[in-house]
N, C-alpha and C positions, 0 to 999 in steps of 0.2 A: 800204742797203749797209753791212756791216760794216768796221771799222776792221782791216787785215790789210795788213802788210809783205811784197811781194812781194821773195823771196832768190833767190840764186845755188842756195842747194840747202837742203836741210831738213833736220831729225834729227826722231827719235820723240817727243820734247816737242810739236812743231811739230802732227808726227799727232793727237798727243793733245788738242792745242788747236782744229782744226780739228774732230776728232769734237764734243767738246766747241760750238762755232760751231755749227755742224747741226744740232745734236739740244735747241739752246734756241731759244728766242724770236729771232726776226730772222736765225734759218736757213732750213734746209730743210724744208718741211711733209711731206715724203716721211719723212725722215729721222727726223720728230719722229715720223712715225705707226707707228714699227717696233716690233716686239715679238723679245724671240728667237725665241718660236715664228717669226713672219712671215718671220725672216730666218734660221733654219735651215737651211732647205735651200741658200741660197746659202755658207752655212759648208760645210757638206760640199762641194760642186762647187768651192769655191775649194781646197779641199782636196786633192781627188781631180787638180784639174789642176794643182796644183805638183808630184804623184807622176808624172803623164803628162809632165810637164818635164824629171822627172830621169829617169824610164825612156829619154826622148828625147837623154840630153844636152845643152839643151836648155839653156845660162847665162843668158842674156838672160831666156830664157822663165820659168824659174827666178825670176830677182831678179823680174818684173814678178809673181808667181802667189804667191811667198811674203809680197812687198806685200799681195798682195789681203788672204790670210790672216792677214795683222799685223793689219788693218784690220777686220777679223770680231772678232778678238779685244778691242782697242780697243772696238770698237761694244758687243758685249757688256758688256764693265765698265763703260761708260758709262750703260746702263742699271742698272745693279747698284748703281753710285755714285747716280745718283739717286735710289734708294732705301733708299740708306743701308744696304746690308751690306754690299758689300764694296767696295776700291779696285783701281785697278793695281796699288799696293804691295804689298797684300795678296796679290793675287797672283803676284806675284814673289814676295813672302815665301814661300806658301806651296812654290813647286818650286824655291827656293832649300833650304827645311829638306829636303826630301824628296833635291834631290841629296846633300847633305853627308852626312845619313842615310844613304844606298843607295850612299856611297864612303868604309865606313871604313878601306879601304886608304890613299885619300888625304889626310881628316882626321880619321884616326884611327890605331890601333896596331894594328891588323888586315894581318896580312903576305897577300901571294898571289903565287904563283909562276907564274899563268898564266889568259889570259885565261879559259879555262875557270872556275877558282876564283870572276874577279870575276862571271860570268854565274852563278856557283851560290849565292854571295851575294846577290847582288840579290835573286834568286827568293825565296829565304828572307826577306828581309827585307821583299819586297814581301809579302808572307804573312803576316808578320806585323802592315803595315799593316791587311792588309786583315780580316784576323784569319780568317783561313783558316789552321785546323792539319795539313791533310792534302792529300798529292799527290791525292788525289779531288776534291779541291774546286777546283784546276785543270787545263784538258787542254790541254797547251800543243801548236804548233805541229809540232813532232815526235813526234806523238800519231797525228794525222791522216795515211789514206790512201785514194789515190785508192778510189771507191764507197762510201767508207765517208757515209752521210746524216743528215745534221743536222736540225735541227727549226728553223725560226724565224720570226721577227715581225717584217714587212714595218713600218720604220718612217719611209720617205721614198723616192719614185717619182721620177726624173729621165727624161728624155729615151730616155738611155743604157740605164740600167738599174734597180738598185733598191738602198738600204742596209738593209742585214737585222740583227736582233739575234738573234744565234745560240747557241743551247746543241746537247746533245745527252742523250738518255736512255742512262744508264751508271749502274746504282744512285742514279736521279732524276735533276733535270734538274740540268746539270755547267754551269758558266760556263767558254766560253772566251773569256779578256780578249782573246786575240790576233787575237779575229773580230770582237766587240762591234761593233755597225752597221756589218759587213763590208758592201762592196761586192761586186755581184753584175751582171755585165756582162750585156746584151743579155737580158731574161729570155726564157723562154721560150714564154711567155704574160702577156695583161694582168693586173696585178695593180695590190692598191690598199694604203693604208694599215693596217697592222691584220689584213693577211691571214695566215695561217699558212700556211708551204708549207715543203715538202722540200727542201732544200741537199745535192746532191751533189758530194762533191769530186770533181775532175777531174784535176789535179794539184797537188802541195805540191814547193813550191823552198826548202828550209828553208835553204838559204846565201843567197836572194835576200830570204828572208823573206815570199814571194808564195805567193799559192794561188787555183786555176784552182777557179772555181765555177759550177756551174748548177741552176738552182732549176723547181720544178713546186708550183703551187698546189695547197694538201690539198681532197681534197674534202669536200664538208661531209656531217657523219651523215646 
């Protein structure tokens, strides 16, 4: 039995020490046998049901579902720490540089007059991380309309449905970051990892930031 101060209540140190407990010697054999691959898929479903929380309004449901997801997150670095590339810090560091980067309205001399500006900013600047020079090289969510069919790669099968990595052919194949291992409810046949199939939009809520999808296995030549 491990040496551990039962409290009144806990902060993210606490998580982090616990992960930590688990995942070495004289934890959990479960815990220790984890891989990200192995525990991917439960990243995205802890995911996906913190979004079914807030769709729900849903507070309680929420704090308990955003835990899960701290905890996904934690778990990961913890593997990453053991291997020596990267830490927590590190990554805090890095979407700490990336906010202050992507708001030089607010730590910087970059004026905007409206939240439009700060959303046309970002874009660009996300652009420029990603070192994308041309609106061709994103298709962002007010792009997309209902029938219009996407191409993509079945990369994790749940229960529910299926997470897809979606582009589409527009003068080759276009990345859209705003789908990247989009969720894909109820499919509509069995499908498996690694399939390629057809994404039809159904509908796009571009103020909810939601889009209604349904997919059909390609058949093979």
């Amino acid at each position: 039995m491990v040496n551990w101060t039962v409290k009144k209540s806990y902060d993210c140190r606490d998580l982090a020490e616990i992960v930590r407990i688990l995942r070495h010697p004289g934890g959990c054999p479960w815990d220790q046998e984890q891989t990200h691959q192995s525990i991917r898929r439960n990243f995205l479903e802890e995911a996906y049901e913190a979004a079914e929380a807030i769709d729900q309004g849903d507070t309680d449901g929420l704090k308990e579902e955003l835990g899960d997801v701290l905890l996904q997150v934690y778990f990961h670095t913890s593997i990453e720490e053991d291997a020596g590339r990267f830490t927590l810090d590190d990554v805090a560091d890095g979407v700490c540089k990336k906010l202050i980067y992507r708001h030089p309205h607010v730590f910087g001399d970059v004026s905007v007059g409206s939240t439009g500006e700060v959303l046309s900013n970002w874009e660009e600047l996300k652009k420029k991380e990603k070192h994308q020079s041309t609106q061709a090289d994103v298709l962002e969510l007010k792009d997309l309309k209902p029938g219009m069919v996407l191409t993509g790669t079945v990369r994790n099968v749940v229960d529910f449905g299926a997470f897809v990595d979606i582009g589409v052919h527009q003068d080759g194949l276009v990345h859209i970051s705003q789908l990247s291992d989009s969720f894909v409810r109820s499919p509509s046949q069995v499908v498996k990892v690694g399939d390629i199939v057809n994404v039809t939009v159904l509908e796009v809520d571009e103020k909810k930031k939601r889009i209604a999808l349904t997919m059909k296995k390609q058949k093979a030549e």
